[in-house]
N, C-alpha and C positions, 0 to 999 in steps of 0.2 A: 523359704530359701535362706540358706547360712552367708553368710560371709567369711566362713574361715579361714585365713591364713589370707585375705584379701588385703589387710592394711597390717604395719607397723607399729609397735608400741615403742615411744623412746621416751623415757623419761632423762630429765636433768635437773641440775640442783647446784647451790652455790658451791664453792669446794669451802666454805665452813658449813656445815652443815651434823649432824648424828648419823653416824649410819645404821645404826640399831632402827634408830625411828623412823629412817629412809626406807630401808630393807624391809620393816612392818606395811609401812604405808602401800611400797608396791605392791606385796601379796593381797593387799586390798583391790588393787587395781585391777589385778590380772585374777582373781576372783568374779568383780564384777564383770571384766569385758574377755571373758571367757568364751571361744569360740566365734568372737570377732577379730583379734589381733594376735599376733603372734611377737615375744619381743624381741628387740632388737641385742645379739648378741657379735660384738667383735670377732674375726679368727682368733683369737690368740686368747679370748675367755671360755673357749671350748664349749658354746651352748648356754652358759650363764649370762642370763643378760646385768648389763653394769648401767650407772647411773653415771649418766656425762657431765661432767666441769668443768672444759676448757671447749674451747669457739671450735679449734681444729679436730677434735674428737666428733663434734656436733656435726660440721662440714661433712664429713668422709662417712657418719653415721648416715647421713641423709642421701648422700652419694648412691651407699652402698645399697640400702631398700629399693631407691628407683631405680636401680641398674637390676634387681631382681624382680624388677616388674609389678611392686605394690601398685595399689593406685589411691590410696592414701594413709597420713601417715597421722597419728596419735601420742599428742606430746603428754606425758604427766610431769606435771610443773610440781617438784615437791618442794622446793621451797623459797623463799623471797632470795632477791639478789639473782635471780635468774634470769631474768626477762630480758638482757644481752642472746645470751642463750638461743633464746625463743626467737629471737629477729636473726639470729645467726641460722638456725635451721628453716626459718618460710623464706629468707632470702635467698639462699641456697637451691631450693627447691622449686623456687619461682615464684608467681604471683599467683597463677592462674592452678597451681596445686593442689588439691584438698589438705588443711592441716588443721586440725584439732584440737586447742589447744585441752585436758582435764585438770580439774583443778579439784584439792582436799581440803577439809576443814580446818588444819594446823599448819604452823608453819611456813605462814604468811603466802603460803601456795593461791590462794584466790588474789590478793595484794598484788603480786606477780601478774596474774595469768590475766587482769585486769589492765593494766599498765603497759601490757608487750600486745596485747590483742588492740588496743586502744591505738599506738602507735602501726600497725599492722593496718589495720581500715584506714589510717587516715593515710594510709604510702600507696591504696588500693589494693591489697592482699585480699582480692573479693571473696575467696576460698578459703579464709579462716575464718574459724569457730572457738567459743568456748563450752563449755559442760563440765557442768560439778557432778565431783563422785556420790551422787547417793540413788536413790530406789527409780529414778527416773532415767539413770543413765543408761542402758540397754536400749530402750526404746528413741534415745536422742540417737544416738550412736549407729543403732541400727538405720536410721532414717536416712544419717548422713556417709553412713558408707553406700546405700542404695543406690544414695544420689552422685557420689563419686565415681561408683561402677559405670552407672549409665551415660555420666558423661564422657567417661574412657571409650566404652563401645561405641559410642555415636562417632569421637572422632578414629577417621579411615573409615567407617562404615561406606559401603556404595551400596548405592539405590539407583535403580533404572527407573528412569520417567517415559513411560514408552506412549508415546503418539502427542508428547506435551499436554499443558491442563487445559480441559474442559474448557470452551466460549464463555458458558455464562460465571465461571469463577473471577467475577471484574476483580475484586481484591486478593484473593487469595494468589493468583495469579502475576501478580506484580512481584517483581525482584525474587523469587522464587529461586533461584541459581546463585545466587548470592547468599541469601537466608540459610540456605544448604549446606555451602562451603564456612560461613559465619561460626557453624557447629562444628566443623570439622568433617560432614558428608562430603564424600565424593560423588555429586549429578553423575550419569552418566544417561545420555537421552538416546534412546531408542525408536526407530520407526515403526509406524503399528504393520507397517507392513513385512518387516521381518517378526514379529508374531503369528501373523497372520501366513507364513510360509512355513514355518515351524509347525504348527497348526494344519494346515494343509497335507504336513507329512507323518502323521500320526496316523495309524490305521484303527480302525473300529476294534478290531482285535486287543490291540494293545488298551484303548481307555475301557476296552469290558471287563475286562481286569478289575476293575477297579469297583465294577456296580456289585459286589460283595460286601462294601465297607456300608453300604446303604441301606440292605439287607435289613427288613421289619422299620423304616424310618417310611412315615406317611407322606403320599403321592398328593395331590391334587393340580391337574388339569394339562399335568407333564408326560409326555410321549416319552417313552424309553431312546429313541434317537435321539431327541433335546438334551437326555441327561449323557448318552455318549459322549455328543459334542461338547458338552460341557467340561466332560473329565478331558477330554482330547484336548481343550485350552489352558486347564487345568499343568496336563503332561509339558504344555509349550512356556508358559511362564516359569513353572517349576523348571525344566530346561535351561532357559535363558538364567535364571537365577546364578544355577551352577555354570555357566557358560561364563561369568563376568566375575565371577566369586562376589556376588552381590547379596545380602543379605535382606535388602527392601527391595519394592516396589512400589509405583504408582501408575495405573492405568488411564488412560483415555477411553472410557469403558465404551461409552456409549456409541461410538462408532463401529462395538464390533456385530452392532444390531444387524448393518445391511448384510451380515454372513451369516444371520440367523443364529448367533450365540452369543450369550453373555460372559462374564467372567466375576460372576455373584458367587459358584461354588468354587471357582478356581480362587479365590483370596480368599471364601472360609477356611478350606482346606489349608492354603497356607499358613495364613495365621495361628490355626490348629497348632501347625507344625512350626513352631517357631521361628517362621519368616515375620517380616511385616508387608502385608499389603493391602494398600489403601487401593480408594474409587479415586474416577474421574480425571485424575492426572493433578491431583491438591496433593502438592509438597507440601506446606505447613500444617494439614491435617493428618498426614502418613507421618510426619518426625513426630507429630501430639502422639501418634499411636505409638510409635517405637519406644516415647520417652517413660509413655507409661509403662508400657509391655516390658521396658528392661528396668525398672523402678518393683516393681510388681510382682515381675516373674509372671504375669498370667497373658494372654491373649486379651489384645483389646479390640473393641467396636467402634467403627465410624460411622457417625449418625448424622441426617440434617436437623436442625432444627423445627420440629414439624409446626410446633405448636405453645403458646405459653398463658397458663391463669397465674396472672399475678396475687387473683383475689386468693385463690388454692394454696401461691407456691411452686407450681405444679410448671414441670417442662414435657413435651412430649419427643422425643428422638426416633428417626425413620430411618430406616435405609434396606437394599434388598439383599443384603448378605452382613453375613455376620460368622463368629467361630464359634461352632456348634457346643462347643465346650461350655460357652458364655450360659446357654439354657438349659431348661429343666428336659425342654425336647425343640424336636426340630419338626417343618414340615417344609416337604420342595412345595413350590406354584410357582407359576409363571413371572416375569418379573414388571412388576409395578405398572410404569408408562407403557411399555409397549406389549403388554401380555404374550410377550415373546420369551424362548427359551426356558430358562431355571433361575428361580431364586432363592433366598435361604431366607423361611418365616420360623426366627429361634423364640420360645417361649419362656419369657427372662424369669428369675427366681424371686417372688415378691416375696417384699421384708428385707432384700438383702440390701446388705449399704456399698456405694460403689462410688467411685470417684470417674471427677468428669474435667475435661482440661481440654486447652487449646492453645499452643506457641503462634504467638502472631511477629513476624519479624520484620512490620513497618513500625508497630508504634513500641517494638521489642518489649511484648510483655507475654507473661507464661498466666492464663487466668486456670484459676482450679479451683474447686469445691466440692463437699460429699453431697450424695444423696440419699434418700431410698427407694427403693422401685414399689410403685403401688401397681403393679399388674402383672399377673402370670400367662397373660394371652394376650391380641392385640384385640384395640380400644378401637378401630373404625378401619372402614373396607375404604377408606378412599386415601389410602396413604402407604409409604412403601412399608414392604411383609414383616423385616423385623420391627418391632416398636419398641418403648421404653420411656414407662410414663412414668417421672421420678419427682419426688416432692426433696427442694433443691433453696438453699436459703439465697439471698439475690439474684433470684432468676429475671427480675425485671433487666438487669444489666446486659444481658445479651442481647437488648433492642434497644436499649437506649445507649448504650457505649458500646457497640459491636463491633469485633474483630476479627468477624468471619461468620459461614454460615456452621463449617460441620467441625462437631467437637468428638473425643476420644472417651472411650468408657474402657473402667476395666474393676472386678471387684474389688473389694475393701477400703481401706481412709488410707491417701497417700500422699496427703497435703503435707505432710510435714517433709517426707524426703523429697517433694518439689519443689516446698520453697528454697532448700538447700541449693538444688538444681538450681533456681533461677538465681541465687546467688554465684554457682560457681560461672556459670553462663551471663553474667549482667543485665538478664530479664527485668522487666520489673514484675513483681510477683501481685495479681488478683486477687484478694479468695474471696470467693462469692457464700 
């Protein structure tokens, strides 16, 4: 996934400065971050972007990208004597704004970018960064526009929390409506029983529609009515979704047993589909999923904790749905505890490296770490359908310092645009 045209390039410089060497150096810049930024060019320079030297240029520079909607911005510091500058545009811009600062090898540009970044943390500018131009800067860059993005989306995001969380979430469960609003989500809490009315008014007709998409995907021990009803809970969330213009959820799942359905394939499905939704009615597990999901780009899984060898390394992750995307294949069964309804048993791809994370917002900290999946099926029958047995560096830490039971999966290494995250967000950041 690109970021193009997502962030701002603004370079500055003292006004003694070369402009020959200035004008060199940019094309450097805009070389390397190619298809991340776009630059910043005045009305009145007709599309050429210009190199700022005075405070009120810098102002109205900064003015103008957020009023065009960037969501962050990218200073090139080309040369000393600038770093007024640089405290002139993160002040401007705010505290809590992603800014950048890049810094080059001539022309006392790192001397600067040192000294205005230094001043900058220490006034709380949590949102600033620095990064030198050379072979790693794409990958820095990339990381922390990820994480810019995903902080933008999150805030205004609304999320239904329909039926409140789960009895036995003792911790997760605490301050959950605050933690929410902290990010910028807007709670909005729903009764399980306008689902379950919604749900009621879907006809068989309408979710068989739907048993197409499942077509050659392996059955076990699932009645074709079970999978109706499924898709029929499926139509009621996805409904509600659009009804609130809400982009998350979080269920109270398990109460929807005594109607004899689950809502296992009604959040793979979402998720599939570029919703997020979480089990159980866990807000800090459903925003761990969104943070990845919108860092990512991919659909993520929410897993318990099934299981841990310290002596291995090894973690084991359970849960009875998951986004079919996530596996190599899928198969429906029943689901886990109450061999009731449909569940979703995905068969994860071993060898792959996948990052694993959990925002906890009592003790405010973001933990994350890679893994890799040692299994392409599941590891034991007495644990829920999907699994995911990952060999995981301080895995002891989630029992001995835990902050929470279920964590978020999603593929590939995303540690670096999290820590950013937990920077721009005042997390304190993990990595396991």
């Amino acid at each position: 996934m690109r970021n193009e045209g997502a962030a701002a390039f603004i370079p500055v410089a003292s006004p003694l400065h070369d402009r020959e060497a200035v004008k060199a150096v940019i094309s450097e810049y805009l070389n390397a971050l190619r298809g991340f930024v776009r630059p910043y060019s005045p009305s009145h320079a007709k599309g050429v972007p210009v190199v700022l030297t005075d405070a009120e240029s810098v102002r109205q520079a900064i003015r103008d990208v957020i009023r065009e909607g960037v969501h962050a911005v990218l200073v090139g510091v080309m040369t000393g004597g600038s770093e007024g500058l640089v405290l002139e545009l993160a002040g401007t811009a705010g505290k809590d704004f992603p800014v950048a600062l890049v810094a080059h090898k001539t022309m006392n540009s790192l001397a600067a970018s040192v000294e205005a970044l230094s001043r900058l943390r220490a006034e709380g500018f949590r949102a600033a960064q620095l990064f030198l131009l050379n072979e790693g800067v794409r990958g820095e860059v990339d990381a922390f526009l990820r994480a810019a993005r995903a902080r933008r989306a999150l805030g205004g995001m609304k999320l239904l929390v329909i039926g409140e969380p789960s009895p036995w979430l003792v911790h997760s469960s605490v301050g959950w409506e605050h933690f929410a609003q902290s990010l910028g989500v807007e709670p909005i809490k729903v009764s399980l029983k306008e689902v379950v009315r919604r749900y009621s008014s879907i006809t068989t007709e309408e979710a068989g529609k739907l048993l197409k998409r499942f077509e050659g995907v392996e059955v076990k021990g699932v009645g074709g009515e079970d999978l109706v009803k499924s898709l029929r809970m499926y139509l009621a969330l996805k409904g509600l979704l659009k009804e609130y213009g809400a982009a998350a959820l979080t269920i109270r799942c398990f109460d929807l047993l005594k109607y004899g359905v689950t809502a296992c394939i009604a959040l793979s499905m979402l998720n599939d589909e570029g919703f997020i939704a979480g089990c159980e009615g866990d807000v800090p597990a459903t925003l761990s999923m969104a943070t990845l999901s919108l860092i990512s780009g991919s659909p993520s899984f929410m897993g318990n904790v099934a299981w841990i060898d310290e002596s291995e390394g090894t973690l084991l992750l359970a849960h009875c749905t998951a986004p079919v995307s996530m596996g190599r294949k899928c198969v429906l069964r029943t689901h886990f505890e109450s061999g009731l309804s449909v569940a979703v048993e995905a068969y994860p791809r071993k060898g792959e490296v996948v990052t694993l994370a959990r925002l906890d917002g009592r003790s405010l900290t973001l933990r994350a770490g890679t893994g890799v999946v040692l299994n392409d099926a599941p590891v034991t029958g007495n644990a829920c359908r999907t699994q995911l047995l990952l060999r995981l560096r301080g895995v002891g830490r989630l029992i001995r310092e835990p902050i929470g039971n279920h964590y978020a999966v999603v593929p590939g290494d995303w540690v670096r645009a999290l820590k950013f995250f937990a920077d721009f967000t005042g997390f304190r950041f993990d990595e396991l």
